[in-house]
N, C-alpha and C positions, 0 to 999 in steps of 0.2 A: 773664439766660438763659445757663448755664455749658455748655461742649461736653465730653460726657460719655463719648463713644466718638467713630471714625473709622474706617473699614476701605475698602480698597481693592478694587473689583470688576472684574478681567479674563474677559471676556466673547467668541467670535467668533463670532455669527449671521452668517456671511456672510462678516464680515469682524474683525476686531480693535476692539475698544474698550475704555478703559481709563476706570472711574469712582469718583467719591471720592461715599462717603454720609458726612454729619456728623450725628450725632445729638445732641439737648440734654434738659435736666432739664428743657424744659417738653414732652416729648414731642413735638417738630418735629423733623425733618432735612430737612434740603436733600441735593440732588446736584450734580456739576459734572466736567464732562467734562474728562478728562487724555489722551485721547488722542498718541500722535505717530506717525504712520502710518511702522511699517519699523524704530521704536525705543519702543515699546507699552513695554515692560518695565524700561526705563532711567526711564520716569517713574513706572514703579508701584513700583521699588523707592526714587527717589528717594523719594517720598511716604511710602511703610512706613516706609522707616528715617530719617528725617531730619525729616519736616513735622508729620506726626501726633502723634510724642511732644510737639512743641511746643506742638498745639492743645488738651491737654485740661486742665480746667478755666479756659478763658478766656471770656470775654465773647463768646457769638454777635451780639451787634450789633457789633460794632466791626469793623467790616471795615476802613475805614481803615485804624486803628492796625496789624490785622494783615496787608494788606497791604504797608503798611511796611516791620514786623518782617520776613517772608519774605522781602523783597525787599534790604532796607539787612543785615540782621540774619545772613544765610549770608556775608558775604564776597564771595564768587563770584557777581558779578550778571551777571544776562543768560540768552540763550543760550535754545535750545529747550525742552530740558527744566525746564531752570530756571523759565522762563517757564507752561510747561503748566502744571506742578504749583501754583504761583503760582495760577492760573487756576483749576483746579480745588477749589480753597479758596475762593476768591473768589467763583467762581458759585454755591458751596453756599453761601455765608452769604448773599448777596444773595437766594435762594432762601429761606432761612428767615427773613429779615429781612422778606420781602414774606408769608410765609404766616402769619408772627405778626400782620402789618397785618389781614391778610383781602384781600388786594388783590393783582391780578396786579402783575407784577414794573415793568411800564412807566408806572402810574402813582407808583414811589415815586421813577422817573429825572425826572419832572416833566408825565407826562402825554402823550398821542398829541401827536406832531407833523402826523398824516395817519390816513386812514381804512384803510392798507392800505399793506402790503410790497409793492412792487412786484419781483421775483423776473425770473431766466433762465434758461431749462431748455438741454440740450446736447444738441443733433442731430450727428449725425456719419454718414460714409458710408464705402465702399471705393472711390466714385466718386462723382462730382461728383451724376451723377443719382441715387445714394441719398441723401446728403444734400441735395439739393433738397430730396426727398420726406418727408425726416425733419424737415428744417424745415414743411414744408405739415401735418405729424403735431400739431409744438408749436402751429401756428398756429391746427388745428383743437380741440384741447385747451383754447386759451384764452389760449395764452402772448402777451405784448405785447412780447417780446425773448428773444433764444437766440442760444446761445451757437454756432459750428457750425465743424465740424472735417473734414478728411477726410484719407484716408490719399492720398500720395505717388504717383505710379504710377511702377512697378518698384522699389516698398521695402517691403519687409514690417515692421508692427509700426511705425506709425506712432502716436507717443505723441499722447493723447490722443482715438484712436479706440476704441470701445469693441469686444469681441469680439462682444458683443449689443446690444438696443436696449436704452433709459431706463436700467437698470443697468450702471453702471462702475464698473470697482476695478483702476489698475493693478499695485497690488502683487499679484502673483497667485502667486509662488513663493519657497520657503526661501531660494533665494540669488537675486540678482537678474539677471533677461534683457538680456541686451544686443543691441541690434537697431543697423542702419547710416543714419546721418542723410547728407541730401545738403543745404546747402544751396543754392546755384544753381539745382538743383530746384525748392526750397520755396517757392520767391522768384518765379522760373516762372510756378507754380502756386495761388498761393494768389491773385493775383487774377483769375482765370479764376474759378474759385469763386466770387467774390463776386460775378463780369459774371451768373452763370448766377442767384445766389440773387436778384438785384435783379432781372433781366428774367421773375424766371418769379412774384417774390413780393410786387413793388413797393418804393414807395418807404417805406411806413407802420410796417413792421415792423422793431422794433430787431434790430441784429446785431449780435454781437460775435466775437471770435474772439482765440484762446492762444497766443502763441508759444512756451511755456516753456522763456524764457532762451534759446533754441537761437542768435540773431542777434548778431552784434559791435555796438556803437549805430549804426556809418556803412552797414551792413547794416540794421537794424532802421528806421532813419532812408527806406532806399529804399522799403523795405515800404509802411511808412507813405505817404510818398508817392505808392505806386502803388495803395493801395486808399482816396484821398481821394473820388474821383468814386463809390464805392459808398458812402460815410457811414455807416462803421462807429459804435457805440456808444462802444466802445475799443475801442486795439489792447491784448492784458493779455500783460505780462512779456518785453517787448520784447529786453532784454537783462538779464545779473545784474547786480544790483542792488547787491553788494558795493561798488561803486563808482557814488555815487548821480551823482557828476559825470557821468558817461557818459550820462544822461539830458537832458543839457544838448545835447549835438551829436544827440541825435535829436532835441529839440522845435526845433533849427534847420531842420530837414529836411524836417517832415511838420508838419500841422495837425492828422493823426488823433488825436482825443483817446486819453492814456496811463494806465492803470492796472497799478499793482503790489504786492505787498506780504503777497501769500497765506504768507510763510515769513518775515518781519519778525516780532522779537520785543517790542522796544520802540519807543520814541517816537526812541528816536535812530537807527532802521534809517531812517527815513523823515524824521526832521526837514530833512535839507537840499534833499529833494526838496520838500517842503511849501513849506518858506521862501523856495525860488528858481520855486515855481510851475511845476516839470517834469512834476509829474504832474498830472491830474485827477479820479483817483477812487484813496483807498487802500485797499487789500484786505484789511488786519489781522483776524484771528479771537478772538473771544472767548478761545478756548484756546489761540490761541498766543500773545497778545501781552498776558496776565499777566488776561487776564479781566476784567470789566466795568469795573472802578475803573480800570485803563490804556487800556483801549478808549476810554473816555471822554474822557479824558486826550489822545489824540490826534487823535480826531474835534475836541476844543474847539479844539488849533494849526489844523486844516487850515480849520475854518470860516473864522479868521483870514485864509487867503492860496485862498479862495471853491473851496476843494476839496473832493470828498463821498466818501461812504463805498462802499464797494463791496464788502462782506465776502466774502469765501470762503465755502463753501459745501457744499463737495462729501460723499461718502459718508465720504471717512475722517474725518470729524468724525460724533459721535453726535449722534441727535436730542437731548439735552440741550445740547450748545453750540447745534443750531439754535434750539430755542427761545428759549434766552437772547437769542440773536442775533437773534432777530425783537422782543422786545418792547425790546434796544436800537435796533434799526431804526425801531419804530413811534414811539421819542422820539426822534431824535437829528436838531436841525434840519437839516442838513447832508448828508443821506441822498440816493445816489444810486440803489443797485441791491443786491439779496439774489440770489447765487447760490445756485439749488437744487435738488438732484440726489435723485431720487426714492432712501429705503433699500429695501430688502427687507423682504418680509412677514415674514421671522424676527426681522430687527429692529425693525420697527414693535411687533411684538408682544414685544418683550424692554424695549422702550421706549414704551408709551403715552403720546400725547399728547396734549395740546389744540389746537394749529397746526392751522389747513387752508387748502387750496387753493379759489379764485375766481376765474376770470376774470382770470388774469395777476397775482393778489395773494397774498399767503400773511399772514394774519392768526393772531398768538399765543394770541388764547382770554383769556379773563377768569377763567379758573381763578387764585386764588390764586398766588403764588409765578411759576415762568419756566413752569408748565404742563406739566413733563415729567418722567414717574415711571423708576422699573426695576423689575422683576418679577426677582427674585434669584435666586428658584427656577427660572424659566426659564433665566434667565440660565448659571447652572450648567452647564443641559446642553448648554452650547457651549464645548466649552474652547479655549482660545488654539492658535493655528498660526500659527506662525512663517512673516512674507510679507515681502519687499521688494520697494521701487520700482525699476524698470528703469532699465537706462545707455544710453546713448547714445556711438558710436564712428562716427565717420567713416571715411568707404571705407576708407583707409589704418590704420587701426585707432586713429589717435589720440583719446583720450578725449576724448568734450565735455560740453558741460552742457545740462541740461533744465530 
């Protein structure tokens, strides 16, 4: 089965998405999500100009071989975009490999590991009693873990609060907002939050909660320590990650279990975290970290050193990486938790799927292939706008990280 075209599809119902359709001489295409939320167009043009001339006339089964190729074959390995586009090849052929089968896309990974994606939706507040209230919202929903966030008092634009409820996108303008981080504040504050979610919503319900990167480890390391008596799910992205050693002085410090790895592109952003057992769940995404064949690939080391998966999730990935991401969910022994952040009606509908929600699970659908189309022609009457993710600056104006 020969790949006989390729074309790249830049799409923003809402928000930005970037996606690759492969089509073959047997009449199949698959899709595969390129996304990179704030750099959309650095992987649609890597893909135009450099991946696509490569793919035509080659063998739609060999995913393998061509992720490989893509990957040993540029030179220049690694890296974000490098990695999407990677991804985005690799999800469409597994895509077509499994709708030639006739068979959704998780039995050709080896079959259900489990009857259901167990998923965590993201309650957040302007005050401690909204997001109470918004966790009490997931709970009545159906959710069996959530994720919960609130904003700072006396700091406006507190990352990871959403402006509304269920929908978040913090890239929200052309150039990016930079809002004032306090830590001493955060540190404060963040276990109050948790005294208040555990006395008003017990002990039964999973929590979790983001630092994003904002902590030093001997910081990050106190946190942890100080929200052990609430029994967090994870603490997620404690500190950057650039320096996996730094993970080591906070699993000294705290017992909260640690996850990371939502912006990891390979096996080796995370391998020393794996092998010295720093972390416990790793966050890698289908579309960023080279797509199902390396996804794979790194779920197989952490099963080795009994660590599980905890994929990312959020809106700036399209529902085509979600789906992928659920029917590797529903095989991959080693699974611990699907982040998942409800899209918008304009993208549900630019993106029909087979996925749906149950009772704190989110299950792929038996449809053939990963189960999630594009409507093109929809898709069209959304053209791309240019958004980035927000900074972060300390009182002093010093730059920090998120």
């Amino acid at each position: 089965m020969k790949i006989t075209d390729a074309r790249v599809i830049v799409t923003c119902p809402g928000r930005n998405f970037v996606t690759l359709k492969i089509e073959t001489d047997a009449g199949i295409y698959g899709i595969g999500d390129a996304t990179l939320n704030g750099r959309e167009l650095a992987v649609a043009s890597y893909l135009t100009d450099h991946v696509i001339p490569n793919l035509i006339g080659r063998d739609a089964h060999r995913i393998e071989d061509m992720w490989q190729f893509l990957y040993r074959g540029a030179y220049w390995r690694r890296g974000p975009v490098t990695m999407s586009a990677i991804a985005a090849v690799d999800t469409a052929l597994w895509d077509i490999k499994a709708k030639a089968a006739g068979l959704p896309l998780y039995q050709l990974l080896g079959g259900a590991s489990r009857e259901g994606v167990l998923v965590y939706g993201h309650a957040n507040g302007k005050t401690i009693e909204e997001t109470v209230e918004e966790v009490g919202r997931y709970i009545a929903l159906g959710y069996k873990a959530i994720r919960a966030q609130c904003a700072i008092p006396g700091f406006q634009g507190t990352y990871g609060v959403a402006k509304g409820q269920m929908y978040y996108e913090p890239a929200s303008t052309e150039l990016p907002e930079e809002s004032v981080w306090n830590t001493p504040a955060y540190l404060n504050f963040v276990p109050k939050l948790f005294a208040a979610l555990r006395d008003a919503h017990g002990p039964g319900i999973e929590l979790l909660h983001d630092v994003h990167h904002r902590l030093t480890p001997i910081e990050a390391g106190a946190l942890g320590k100080s929200l052990e008596p609430y029994r967090l799910f994870w603490m997620e992205d404690a500190t950057p990650a650039e320096n996996q050693e730094a993970f080591r002085l906070i699993r000294q410090h705290t017992t909260t279990p640690l996850a990371v790895g939502e912006i990891f592109n390979s096996i080796h952003d995370c391998r020393e975290l794996i092998q010295n057992q720093l972390i416990d769940y790793v966050r890698t995404t289908v579309v960023h970290a080279g797509g199902i064949t390396h996804l794979r690939t790194i779920a197989n080391l952490a099963a080795l050193y009994q660590v599980r998966t905890g994929s990312h999730g959020a809106t700036d990935l399209s529902p085509v990486c979600m789906g992928a991401a659920l029917h590797f969910d529903l095989w991959v022994p080693n699974f611990g938790i699907q982040e998942y952040m409800l899209h918008s009606e304009e993208t549900d509908a630019v993106f029909p799927h087979a996925y749906w929600f149950s009772e704190g699970y989110l299950h792929p659908g038996e449809t053939p292939g990963h189960g999630v189309d594009i409507d093109e022609s929809l898709a069209a009457k959304y053209p791309y706008q240019p958004k980035q993710l927000p900074v972060a600056r300390l009182q002093d104006g010093t730059l920090w990280n998120w």
